[in-house]
N, C-alpha and C positions, 0 to 999 in steps of 0.2 A: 448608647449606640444609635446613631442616627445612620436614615440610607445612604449619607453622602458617601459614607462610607464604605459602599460595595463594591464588590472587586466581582468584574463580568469573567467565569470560567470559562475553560474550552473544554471540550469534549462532549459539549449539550446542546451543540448548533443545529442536530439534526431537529432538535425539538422547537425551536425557533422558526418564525415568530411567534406560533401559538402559546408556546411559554418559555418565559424566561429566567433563567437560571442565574443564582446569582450567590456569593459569599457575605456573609456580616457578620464578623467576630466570626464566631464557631460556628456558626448557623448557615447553613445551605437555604437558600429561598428561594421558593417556586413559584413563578406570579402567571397565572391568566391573563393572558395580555393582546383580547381583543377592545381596548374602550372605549371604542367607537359605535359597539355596538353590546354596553355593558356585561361585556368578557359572556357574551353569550355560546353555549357550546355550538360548531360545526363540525364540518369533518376532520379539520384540523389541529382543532382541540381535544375533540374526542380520542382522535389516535394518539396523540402526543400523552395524554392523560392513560393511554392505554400500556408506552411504553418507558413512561420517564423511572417507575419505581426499581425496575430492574436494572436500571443505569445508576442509580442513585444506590441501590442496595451493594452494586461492587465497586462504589467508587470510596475506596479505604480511609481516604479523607473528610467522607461524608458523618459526621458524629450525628446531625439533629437536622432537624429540616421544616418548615414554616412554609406555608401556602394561603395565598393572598392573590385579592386580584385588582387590576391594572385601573386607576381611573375610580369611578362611583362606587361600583358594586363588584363584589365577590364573583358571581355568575348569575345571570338573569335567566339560567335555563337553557332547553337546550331553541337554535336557532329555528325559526320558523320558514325561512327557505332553505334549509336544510331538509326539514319536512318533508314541504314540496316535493324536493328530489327523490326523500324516502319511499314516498306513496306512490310516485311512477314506478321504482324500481325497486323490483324485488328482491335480487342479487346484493342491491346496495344493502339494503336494510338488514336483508341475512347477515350479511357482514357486519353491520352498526349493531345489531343485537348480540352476536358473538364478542365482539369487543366491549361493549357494555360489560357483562360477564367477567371480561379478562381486567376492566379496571377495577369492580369490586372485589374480584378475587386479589390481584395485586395491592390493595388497598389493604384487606384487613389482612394479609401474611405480608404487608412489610415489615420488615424486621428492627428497622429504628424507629426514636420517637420521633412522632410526626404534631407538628401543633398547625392548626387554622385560624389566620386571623379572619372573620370576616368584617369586611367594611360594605356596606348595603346589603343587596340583596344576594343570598344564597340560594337560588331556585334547582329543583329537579335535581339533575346531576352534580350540580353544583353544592346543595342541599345535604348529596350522599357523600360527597370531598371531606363535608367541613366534618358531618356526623359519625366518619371511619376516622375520625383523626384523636389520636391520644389524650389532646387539649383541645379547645375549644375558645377562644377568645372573640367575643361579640362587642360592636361598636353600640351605641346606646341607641342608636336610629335605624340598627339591622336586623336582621329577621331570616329567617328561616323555610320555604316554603316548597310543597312538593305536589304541586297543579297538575299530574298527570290525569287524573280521573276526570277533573273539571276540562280537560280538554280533549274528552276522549279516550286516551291510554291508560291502559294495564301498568301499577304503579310497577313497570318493573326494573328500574337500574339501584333497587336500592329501599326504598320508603317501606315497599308489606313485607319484606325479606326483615329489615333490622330496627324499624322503628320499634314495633311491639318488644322486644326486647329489650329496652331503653326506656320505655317510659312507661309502657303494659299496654295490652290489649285495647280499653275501651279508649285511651288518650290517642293511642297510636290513629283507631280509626277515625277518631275525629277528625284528626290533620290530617290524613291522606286521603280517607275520602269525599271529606267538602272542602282541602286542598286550602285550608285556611292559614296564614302566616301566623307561624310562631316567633313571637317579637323576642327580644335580646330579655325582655325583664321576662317572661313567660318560660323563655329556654332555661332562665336562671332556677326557676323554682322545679322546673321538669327535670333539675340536675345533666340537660344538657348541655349548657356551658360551664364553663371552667372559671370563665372572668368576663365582665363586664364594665369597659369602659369608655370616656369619653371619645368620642365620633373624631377621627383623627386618629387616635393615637392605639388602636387597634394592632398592629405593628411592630410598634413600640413593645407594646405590651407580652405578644407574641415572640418576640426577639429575647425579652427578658430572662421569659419561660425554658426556650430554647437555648438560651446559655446552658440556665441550670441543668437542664439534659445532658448536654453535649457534655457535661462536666464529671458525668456519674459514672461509674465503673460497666463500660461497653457492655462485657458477658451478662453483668450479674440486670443489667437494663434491660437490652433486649431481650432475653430467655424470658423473665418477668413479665413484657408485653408481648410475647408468642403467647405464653401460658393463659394470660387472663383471654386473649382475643381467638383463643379456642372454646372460650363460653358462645361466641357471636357465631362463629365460623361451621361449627358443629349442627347450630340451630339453623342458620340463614340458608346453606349454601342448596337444600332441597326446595326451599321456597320461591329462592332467588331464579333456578330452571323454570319452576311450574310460569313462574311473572313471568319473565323472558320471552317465553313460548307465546303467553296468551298478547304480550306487550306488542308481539311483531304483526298476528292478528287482529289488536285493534288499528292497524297503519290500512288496512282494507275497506273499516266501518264508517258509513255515511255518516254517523256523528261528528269522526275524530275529521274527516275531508271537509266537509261543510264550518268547522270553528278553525280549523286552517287555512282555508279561502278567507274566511270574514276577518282574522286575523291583520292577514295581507292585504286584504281590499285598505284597511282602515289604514294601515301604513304606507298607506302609497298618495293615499289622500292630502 
């Protein structure tokens, strides 16, 4: 199955151009598709990510679904003049921290299989995409990484909520709190990914997996993946508020404003 092959749906223009929606074989694929500015998250993204599961969960033709992003990397995180805008406004951010929320929540009660290819880099929000998703499929030069602390922020769209669950307590804090990249061969052995292959074919590989999904007995599939993602859901979702709360809090602290200017100073340069 290659992507020549994809056929562009209707009914998912509102999510356009932050992502795009697409058919191959059986597989619905959802791609990030800022890469220009490696599929990093903005406002755009973020809500689009906030609304596509619910579209996708009554769309009857929807069997399996693959998420990928556009160009280099998976998601670089969330954008840094976005930021900006957060820390001026408070109004906005209330609102960027509530819908944070509403993606993880929509993430782990999706009701199909969901697989993530990533190809680069998986940062932040992007990081929690690939880590709620069924399967996991890693390119040999991608990684995995959740810098919210290193820059300030309360890891909260994801990373202290469901890491520790996934890989235990002392691994977890390692990577969220010195924010250090867990590479494709590191995810493998932390039984975070799924598959591991060469850089390109990420995809591919993804697609594969997503046949076999879409192939499997719908009821007896998704009840199966409710059931187990009520071990995650049960533990995360008190944790996930307490982050949230403190995460909109740190958009105030002269640490998280001072490495968001020096950010942008360096990018302008």
């Amino acid at each position: 199955m290659t992507t020549s092959e994809a056929v562009t749906l209707t009914g998912y223009e509102e999510f356009a151009p932050a992502l795009l929606v697409e058919k191959i074989g059986a597989v619905h694929v959802v791609t990030i598709n800022r890469p220009e500015a490696l599929n990093a998250v903005d406002e755009s993204v973020h809500h689009a990510l906030a609304g596509i599961w619910r579209v996708l969960m009554a769309d009857s033709d929807v069997r399996a679904v693959v998420t990928t992003g556009a160009g280099r990397a998976f998601s670089a995180g969330g954008d840094m003049v976005m930021f900006g805008r957060l820390i001026e406004d408070p109004e906005a951010r209330a609102f960027q921290i509530a819908e944070a929320r509403t993606v993880f929540i929509e993430l782990i009660n999706f009701g199909k299989p969901l697989v993530s290819a990533v190809n680069g880099s998986a940062v932040g929000l992007g990081c929690s995409v690939a880590l709620l998703s069924d399967l996991l499929v890693m390119g040999e030069s991608s990684y995995l990484a959740d810098p919210h602390v290193a820059v300030g922020l309360t890891a909260g769209d994801g990373g202290a909520a469901m890491l520790p669950l996934l890989v235990g307590m002392m691994k977890a804090k390692e990577y969220v709190l010195l924010g250090d990249k867990i590479t494709a061969s590191i995810a493998k052995e932390l039984n975070l990914a799924t598959r591991v292959v060469a850089d390109g074919t990420e995809l591919e590989e993804a697609l594969a997996l997503g046949e076999r999904l879409a192939a499997l007995p719908a009821q007896a599939m998704c009840s199966t993946k409710t059931a187990m993602n009520m071990h995650l859901s049960r533990a995360a979702l008190g944790v996930l508020d307490y982050a949230l709360a403190a995460e909109y809090t740190s958009f105030s602290t002269r640490e998280f404003r001072d490495r968001v200017a020096a950010f942008r100073a360096r990018s302008a340069e």
